[in-house]
C-alpha positions in Angstrom: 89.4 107.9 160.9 88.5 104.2 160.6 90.3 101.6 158.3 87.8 102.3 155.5 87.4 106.2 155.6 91.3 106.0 156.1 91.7 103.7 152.9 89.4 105.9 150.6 90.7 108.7 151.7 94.3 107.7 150.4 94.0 105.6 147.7 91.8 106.7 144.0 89.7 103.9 142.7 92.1 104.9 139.5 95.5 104.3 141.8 93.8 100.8 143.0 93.1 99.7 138.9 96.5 100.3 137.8 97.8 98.9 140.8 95.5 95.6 140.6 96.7 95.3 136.7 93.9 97.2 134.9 95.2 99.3 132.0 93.6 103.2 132.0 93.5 105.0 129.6 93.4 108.7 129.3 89.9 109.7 129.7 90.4 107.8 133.2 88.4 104.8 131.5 89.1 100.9 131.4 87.6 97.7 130.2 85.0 96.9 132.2 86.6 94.1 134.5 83.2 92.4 135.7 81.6 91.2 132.4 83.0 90.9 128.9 84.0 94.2 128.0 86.0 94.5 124.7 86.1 98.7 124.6 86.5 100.4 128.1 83.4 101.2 129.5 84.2 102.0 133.1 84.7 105.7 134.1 87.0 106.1 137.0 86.6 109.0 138.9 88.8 109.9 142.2 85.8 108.4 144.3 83.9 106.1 142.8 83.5 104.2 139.2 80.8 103.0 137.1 80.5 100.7 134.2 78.3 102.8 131.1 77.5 99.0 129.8 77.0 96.7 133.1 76.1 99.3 135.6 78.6 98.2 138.1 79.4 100.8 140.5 81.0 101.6 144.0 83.9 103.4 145.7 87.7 102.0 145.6 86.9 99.1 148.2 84.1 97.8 146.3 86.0 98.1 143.6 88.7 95.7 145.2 86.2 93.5 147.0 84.2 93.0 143.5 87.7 92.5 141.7 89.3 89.3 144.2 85.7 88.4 145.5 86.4 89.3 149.4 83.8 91.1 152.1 84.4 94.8 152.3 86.6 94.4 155.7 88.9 92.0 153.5 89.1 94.4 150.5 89.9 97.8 152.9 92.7 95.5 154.7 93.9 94.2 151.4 94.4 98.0 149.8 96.2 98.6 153.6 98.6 96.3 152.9 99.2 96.5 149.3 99.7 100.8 149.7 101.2 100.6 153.3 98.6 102.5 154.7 98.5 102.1 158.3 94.9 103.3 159.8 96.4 105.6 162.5 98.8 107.2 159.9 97.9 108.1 156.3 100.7 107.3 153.9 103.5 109.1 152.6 103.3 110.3 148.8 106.5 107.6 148.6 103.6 104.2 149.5 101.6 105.7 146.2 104.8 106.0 143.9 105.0 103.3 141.1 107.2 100.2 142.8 110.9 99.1 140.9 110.2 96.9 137.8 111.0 93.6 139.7 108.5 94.6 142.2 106.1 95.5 139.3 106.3 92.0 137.9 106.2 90.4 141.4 103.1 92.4 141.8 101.3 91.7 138.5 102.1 87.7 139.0 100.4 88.2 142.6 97.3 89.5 141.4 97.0 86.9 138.6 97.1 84.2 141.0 94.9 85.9 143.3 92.5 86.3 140.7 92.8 82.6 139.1 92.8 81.4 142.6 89.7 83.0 143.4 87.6 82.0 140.1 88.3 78.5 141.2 87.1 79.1 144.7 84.0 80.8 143.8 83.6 77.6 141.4 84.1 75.0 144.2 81.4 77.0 146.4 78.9 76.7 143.6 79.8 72.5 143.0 79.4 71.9 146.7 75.6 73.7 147.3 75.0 72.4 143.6 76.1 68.9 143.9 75.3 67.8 147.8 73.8 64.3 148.1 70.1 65.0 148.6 70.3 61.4 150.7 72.5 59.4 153.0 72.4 56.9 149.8 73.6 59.3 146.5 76.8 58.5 145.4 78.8 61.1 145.9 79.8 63.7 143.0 83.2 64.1 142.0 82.8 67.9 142.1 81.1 67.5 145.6 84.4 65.6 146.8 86.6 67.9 145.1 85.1 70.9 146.8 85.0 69.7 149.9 88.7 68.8 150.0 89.9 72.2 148.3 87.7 74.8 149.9 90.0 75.3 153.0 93.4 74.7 151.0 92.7 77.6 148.1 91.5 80.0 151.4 94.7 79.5 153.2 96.4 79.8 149.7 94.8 83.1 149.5 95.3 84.5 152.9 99.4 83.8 152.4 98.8 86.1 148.9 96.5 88.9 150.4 98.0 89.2 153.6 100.9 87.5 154.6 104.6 88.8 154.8 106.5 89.6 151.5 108.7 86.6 152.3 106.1 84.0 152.1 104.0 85.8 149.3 107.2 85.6 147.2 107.8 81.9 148.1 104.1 81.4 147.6 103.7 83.1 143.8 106.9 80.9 143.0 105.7 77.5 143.9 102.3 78.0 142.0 103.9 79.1 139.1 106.3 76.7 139.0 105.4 73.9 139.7 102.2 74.5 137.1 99.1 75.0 139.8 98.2 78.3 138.4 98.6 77.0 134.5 97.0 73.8 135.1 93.3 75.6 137.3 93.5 78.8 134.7 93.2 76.1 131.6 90.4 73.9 133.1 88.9 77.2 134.3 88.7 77.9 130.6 87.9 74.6 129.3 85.0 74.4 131.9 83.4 77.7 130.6 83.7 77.0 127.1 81.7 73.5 127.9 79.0 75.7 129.9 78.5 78.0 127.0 78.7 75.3 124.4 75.8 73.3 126.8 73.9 77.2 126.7 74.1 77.4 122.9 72.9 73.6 122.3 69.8 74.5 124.9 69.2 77.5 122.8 69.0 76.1 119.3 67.0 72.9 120.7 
């Protein structure tokens, strides 16, 4: 078997949601993870989901790749290495068991990195196609700079968190959450949506 008939072979799209933080419940259903979803609307069954109120839908890699924003090679290695699955093997029942609480919280502050990290990457792609100088003479846009610096940084960040050694993901985690990083981009990831809906709203009423 390849890496990705290996992969979904091993691991449920259920396993892969608790895993990745989301909280089932017990008609194998969640809160929708890819639009605002206040009351689960997700079905997970052992091959695939789908979202009853967005339509989403997929097998366990899409599932991942959707969830951290990565191609479908990425997402298949990224389940690998979280479930020690290696491609020529399948895993033992003891890769699937639920990890030691310390482990657990390592884990959960992982994936909200990951996932704050990669909001802010997807937003740096958008500023610099959106705000490119159309001319040798535009000044340039702050956002424009700011992407262009970042984009390599927060992709290197990301590789050390998906697929790195335990040593350095550990070391990693602990930097960005202490010295503020992950705070600091989750806040102005906030504050930056809240001025794009406000700016929808006032368009709307106008």
């Amino acid at each position: 078997m390849n890496l990705f008939e290996t992969v979904k072979s091993a691991v449920t799209v259920k396993q892969a949601a608790e895993y990745y933080g989301c909280k089932v419940n017990r008609g194998d259903m969640i809160c929708c993870p890819f639009h605002d979803d206040r009351h689960p609307s997700m079905k997970l069954n052992r091959d695939y989901f789908y979202c009853f109120g967005c339509g989403a839908t997929g097998d366990v890699i899409d599932f991942v790749a959707r969830l951290f924003g990565l191609s479908s090679y990425e997402a298949a290695k990224k389940l690998a290495y979280d479930f020690g699955i290696d491609p020529d093997k399948p895993p033992a029942a003891m890769a699937l068991k639920e990890p030691y609480p310390l482990a657990r919280a390592f884990r959960n502050d992982e994936i909200h990195c990951q996932r704050v990290l990669c909001d802010y990457l997807h937003l740096l792609e958008r500023w610099k196609v959106e705000y490119a100088p159309q001319s040798p003479e535009d000044e340039l846009d702050d956002r424009f700079v700011e992407a262009c610096h970042m984009i390599e940084y927060v992709n290197d960040l990301l590789d050390v968190l998906m697929f790195a050694e335990l040593k350095q993901r550990v070391k990693a985690v602990d930097m960005l959450l202490k010295d503020g990083t992950i705070t600091a981009l989750e806040q102005r990831l906030r504050r930056l949506e809240k001025e794009v809906q406000h700016r929808g709203e006032e368009r709307a009423i106008a």
